[in-house]
Backbone bond lengths (Angstrom), bond angles and torsions (degrees), N, CA, C in turn:
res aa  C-N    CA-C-N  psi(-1)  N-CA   C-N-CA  omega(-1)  CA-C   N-CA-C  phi
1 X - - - 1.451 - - 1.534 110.68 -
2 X 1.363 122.25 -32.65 1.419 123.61 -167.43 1.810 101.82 -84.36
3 X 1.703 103.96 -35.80 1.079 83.73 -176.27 1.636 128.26 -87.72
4 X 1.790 114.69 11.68 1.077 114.19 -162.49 1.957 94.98 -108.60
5 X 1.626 112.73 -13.32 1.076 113.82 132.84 1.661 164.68 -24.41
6 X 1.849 84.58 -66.05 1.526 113.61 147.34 1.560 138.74 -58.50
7 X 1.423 98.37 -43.62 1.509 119.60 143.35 1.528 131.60 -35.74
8 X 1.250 109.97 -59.59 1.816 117.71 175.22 1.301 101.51 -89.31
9 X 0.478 167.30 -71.56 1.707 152.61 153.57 1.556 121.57 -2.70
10 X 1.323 117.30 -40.80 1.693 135.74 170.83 1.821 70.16 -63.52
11 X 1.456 99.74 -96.78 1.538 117.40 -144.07 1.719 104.41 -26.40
12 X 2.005 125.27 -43.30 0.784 131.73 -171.79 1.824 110.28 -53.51
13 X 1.104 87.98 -49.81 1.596 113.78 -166.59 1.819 98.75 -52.16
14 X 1.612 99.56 -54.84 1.349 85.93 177.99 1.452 138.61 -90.37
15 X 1.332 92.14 -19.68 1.922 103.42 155.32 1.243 108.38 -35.48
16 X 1.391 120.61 -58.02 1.985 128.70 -172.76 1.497 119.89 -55.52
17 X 1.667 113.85 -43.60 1.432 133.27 -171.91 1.586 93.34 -81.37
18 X 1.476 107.65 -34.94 1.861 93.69 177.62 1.699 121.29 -65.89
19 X 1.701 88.83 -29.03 1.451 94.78 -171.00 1.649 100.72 -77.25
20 X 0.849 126.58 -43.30 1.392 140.02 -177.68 1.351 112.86 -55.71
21 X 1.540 127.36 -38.80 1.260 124.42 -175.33 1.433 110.89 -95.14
22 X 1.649 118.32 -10.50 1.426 137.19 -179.57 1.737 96.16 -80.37
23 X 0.932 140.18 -30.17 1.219 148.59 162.96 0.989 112.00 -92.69
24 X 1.032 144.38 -34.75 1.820 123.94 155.08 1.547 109.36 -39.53
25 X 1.734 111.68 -64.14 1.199 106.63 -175.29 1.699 131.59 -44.78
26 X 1.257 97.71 -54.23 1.811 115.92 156.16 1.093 95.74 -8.63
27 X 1.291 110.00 -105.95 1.467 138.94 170.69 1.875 117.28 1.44
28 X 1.242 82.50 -63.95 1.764 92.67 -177.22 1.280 83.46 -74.33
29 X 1.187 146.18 -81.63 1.760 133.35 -160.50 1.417 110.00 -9.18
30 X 1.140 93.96 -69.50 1.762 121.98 -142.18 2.147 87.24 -80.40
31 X 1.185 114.86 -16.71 1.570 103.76 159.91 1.888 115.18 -97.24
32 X 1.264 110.48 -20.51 0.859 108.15 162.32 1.792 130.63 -49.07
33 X 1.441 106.53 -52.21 0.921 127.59 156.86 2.010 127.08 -45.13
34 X 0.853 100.69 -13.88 1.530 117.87 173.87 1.434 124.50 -106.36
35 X 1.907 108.01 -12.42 1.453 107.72 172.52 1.176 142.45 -44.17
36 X 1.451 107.89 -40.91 1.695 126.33 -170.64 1.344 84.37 -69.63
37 X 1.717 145.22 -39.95 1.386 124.09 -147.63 1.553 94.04 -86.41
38 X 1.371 125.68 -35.01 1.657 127.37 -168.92 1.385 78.29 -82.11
39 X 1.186 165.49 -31.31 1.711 135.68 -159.82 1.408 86.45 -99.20
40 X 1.289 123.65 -34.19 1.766 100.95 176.98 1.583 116.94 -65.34
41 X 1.858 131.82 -10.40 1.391 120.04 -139.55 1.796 63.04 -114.90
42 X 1.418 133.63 -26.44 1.395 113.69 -179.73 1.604 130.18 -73.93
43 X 1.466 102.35 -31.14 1.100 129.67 174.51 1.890 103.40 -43.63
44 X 1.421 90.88 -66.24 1.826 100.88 178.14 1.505 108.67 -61.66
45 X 1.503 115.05 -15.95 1.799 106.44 174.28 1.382 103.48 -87.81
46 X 0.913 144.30 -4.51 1.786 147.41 -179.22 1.375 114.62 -106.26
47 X 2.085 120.07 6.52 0.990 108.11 171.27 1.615 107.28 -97.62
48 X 0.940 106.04 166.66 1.566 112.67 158.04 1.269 135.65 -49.42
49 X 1.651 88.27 -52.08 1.557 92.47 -170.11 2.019 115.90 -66.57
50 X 1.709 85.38 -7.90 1.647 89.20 178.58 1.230 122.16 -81.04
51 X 1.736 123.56 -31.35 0.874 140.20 -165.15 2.238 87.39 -94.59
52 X 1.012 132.30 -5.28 1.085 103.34 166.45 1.699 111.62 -115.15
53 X 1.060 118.08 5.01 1.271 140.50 166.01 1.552 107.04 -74.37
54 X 1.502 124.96 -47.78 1.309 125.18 157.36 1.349 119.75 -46.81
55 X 1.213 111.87 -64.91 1.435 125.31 178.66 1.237 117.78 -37.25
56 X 1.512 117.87 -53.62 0.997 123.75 174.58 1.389 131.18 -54.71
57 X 1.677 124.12 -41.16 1.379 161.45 -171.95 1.834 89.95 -68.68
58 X 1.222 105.97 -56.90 1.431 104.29 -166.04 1.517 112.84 -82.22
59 X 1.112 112.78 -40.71 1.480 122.14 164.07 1.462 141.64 -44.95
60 X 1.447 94.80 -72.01 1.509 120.36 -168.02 1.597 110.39 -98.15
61 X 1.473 111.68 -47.32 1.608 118.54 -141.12 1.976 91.83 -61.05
62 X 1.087 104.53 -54.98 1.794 101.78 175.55 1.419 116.37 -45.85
63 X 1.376 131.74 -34.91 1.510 146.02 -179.93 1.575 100.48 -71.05
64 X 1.133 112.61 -59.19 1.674 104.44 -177.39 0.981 136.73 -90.50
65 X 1.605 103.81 -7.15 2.141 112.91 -175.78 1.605 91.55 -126.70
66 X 1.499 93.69 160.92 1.338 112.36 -168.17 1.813 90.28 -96.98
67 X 1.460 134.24 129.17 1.533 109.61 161.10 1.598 123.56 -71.83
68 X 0.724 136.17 -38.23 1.574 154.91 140.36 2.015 85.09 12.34
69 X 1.428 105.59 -40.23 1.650 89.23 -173.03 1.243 117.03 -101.24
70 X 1.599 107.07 0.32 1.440 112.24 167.23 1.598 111.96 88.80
71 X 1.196 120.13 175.58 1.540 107.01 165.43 1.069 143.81 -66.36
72 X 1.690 116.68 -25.19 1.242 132.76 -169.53 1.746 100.05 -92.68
73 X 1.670 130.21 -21.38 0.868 115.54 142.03 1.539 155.10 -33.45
74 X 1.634 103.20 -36.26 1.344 122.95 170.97 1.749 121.35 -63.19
75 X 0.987 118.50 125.80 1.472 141.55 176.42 1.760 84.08 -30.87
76 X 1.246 106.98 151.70 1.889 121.77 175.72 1.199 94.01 -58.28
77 X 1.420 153.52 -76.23 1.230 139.09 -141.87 1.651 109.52 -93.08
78 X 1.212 116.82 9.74 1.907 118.69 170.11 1.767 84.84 -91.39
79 X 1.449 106.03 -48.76 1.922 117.51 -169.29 1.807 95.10 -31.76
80 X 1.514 87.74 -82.77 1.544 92.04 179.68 1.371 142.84 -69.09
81 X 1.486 107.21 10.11 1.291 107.54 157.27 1.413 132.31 -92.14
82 X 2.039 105.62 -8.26 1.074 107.24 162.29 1.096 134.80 -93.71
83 X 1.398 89.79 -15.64 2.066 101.93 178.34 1.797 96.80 -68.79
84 X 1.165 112.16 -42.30 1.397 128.68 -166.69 1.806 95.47 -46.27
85 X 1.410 111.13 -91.80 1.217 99.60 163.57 1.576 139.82 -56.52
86 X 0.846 132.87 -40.56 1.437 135.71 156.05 1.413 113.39 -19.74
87 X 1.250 96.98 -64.00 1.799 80.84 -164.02 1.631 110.64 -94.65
88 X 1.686 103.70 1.00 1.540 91.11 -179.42 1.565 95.85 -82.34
89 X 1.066 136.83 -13.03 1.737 137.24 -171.59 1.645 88.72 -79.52
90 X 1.618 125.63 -50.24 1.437 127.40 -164.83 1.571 95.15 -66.62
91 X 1.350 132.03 -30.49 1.385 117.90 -165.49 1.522 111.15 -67.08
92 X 1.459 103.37 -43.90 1.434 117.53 -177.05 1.511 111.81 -61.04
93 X 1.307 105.05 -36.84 1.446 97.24 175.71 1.543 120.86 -62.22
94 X 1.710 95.77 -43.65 1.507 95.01 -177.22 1.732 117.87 -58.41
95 X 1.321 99.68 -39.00 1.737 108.73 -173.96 1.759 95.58 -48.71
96 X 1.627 103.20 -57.14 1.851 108.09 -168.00 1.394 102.42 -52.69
97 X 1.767 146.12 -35.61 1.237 136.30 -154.44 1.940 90.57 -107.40
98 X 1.140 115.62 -14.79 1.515 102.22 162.17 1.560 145.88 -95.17
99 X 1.855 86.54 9.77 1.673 128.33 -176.78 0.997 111.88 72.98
100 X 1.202 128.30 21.99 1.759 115.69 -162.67 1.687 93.14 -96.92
101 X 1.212 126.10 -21.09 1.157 114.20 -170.66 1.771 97.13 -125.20
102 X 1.096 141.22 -179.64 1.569 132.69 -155.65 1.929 88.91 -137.14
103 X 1.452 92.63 136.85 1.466 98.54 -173.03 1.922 119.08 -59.75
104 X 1.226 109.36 13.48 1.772 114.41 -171.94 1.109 88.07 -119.83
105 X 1.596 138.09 6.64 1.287 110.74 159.62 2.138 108.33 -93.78
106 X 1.487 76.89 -30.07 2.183 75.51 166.25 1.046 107.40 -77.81
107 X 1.192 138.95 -52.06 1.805 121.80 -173.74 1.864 101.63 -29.96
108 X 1.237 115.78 -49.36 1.311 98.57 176.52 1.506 141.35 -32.69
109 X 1.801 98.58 -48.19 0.959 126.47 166.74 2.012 118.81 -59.90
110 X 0.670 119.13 -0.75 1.528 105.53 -150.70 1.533 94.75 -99.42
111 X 0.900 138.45 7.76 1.292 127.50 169.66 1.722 114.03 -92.87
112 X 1.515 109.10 -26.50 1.442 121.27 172.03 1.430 95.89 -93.41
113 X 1.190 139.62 0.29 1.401 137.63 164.70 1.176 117.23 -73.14
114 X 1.408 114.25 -43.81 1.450 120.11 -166.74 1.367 99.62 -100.93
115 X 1.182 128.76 -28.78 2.081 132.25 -177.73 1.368 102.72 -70.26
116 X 1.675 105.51 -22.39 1.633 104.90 -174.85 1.829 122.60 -87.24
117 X 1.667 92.80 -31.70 1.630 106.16 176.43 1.402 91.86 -82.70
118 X 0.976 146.85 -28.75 1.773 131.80 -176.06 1.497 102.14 -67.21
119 X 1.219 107.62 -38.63 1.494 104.91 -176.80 1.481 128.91 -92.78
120 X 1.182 111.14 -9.61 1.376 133.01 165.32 1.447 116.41 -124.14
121 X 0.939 128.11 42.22 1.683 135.21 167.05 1.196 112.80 -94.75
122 X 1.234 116.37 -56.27 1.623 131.32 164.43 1.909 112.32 -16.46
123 X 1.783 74.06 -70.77 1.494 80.93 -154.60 1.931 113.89 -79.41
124 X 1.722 98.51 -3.42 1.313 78.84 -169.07 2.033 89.70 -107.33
125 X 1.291 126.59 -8.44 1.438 112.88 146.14 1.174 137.76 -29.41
126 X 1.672 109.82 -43.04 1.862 124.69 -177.20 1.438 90.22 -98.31
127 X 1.271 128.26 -24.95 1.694 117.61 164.31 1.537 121.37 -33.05
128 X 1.337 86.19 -71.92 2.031 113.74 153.05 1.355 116.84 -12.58
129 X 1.480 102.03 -90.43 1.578 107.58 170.28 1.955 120.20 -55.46
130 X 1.571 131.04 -34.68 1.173 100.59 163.67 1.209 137.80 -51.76
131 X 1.741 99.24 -62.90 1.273 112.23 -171.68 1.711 115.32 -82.23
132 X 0.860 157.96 175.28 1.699 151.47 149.22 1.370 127.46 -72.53
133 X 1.180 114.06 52.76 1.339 134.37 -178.69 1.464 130.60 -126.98
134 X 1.838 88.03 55.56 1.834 90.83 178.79 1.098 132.73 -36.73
135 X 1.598 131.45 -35.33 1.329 123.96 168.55 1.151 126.37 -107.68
136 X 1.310 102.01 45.69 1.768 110.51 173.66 2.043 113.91 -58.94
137 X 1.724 110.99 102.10 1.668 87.95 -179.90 1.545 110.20 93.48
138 X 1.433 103.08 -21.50 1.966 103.34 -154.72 1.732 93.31 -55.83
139 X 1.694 125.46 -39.93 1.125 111.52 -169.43 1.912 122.90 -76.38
140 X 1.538 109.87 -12.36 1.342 120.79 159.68 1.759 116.48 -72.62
141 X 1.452 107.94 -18.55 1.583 113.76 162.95 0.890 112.59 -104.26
142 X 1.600 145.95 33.82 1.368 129.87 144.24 1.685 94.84 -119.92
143 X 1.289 126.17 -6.03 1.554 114.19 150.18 1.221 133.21 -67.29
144 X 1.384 93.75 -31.51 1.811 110.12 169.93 1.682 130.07 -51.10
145 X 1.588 71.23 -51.33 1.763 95.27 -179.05 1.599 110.41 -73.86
146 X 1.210 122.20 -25.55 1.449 116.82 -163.29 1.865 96.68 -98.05
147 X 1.714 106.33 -22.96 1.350 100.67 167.27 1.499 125.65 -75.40
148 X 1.605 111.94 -9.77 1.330 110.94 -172.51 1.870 91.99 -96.82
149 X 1.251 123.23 -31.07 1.525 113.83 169.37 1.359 115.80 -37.19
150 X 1.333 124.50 -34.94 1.626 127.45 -137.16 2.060 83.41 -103.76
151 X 1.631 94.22 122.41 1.482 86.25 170.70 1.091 125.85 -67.44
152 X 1.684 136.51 155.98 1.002 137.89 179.82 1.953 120.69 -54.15
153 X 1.491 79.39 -24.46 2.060 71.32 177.73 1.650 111.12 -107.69
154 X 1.253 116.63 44.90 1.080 119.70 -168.42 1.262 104.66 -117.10
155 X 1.628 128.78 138.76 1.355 125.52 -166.79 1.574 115.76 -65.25
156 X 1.663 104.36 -22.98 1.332 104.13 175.38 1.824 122.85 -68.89
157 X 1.372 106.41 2.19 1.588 111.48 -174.09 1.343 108.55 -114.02
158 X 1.153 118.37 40.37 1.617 116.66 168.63 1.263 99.18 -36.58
159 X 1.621 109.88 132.50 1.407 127.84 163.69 1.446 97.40 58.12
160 X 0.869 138.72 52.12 1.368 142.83 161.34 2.056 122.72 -116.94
């Protein structure tokens, strides 16, 4: 009796770890499947032209454009230096809120998250109102916002 006990209990035990590791695998699949898009969004962080496209966005773009004209106001090469960064910060977000990527690889990010919506908030708010595109970005501004909640000495603000 004890040992046919001992028995279903094994069998239980490993029914659970099967199910458990059968869903691990899932899991890894289905991010697997998302690699090429995170090695392409890094690829564009190791160029130059991104990192001076940032620079620029955070620097200058408030100093020399009025937001009042929105984005599509901006001369072609301010345009694409914000789309440039803009949406590569929005991609990452989207990947992190669709799990494919794990939220400690954006904490990295969040300091160019939040230097980037300060500097482009302006202009892509009156974006909003030109064109008809209420959620132009909206999900790179509620990353923004929830990164500027998080105090600076708090483990959740790497690099913040």
């Amino acid at each position: 009796m004890v040992l046919n006990s001992v028995a279903i209990v094994l069998s239980a035990l490993a029914l659970l770890s099967s199910v458990y590791f059968a869903f691990q695998q899932v899991s890894s699949m289905r991010r697997a499947n998302y690699l090429p898009a995170y090695l392409a969004l890094l690829d564009d962080f190791r160029s130059p032209a991104f990192h001076q496209h940032h620079r620029y966005v955070v620097q200058r773009l408030g100093i020399e454009h009025d937001p009042d004209q929105g984005i599509s106001g901006l001369p072609a090469e301010a345009q694409e230096a914000v789309y440039d960064v803009a949406f590569f910060l929005h991609n990452f977000v989207v990947l992190e809120r669709l799990g494919i990527i794990d939220d400690r690889y954006l904490m990295t990010l969040n300091d160019r998250v939040a230097r980037t919506w300060e500097a482009i908030g302006p202009f892509v708010r009156r974006e909003r109102e030109l064109v008809p595109l209420p959620h132009l970005l909206q999900i790179l501004e509620n990353h923004a916002a929830a990164v500027a909640a998080v105090p600076p000495d708090s483990g959740r603000s790497l690099l913040r």
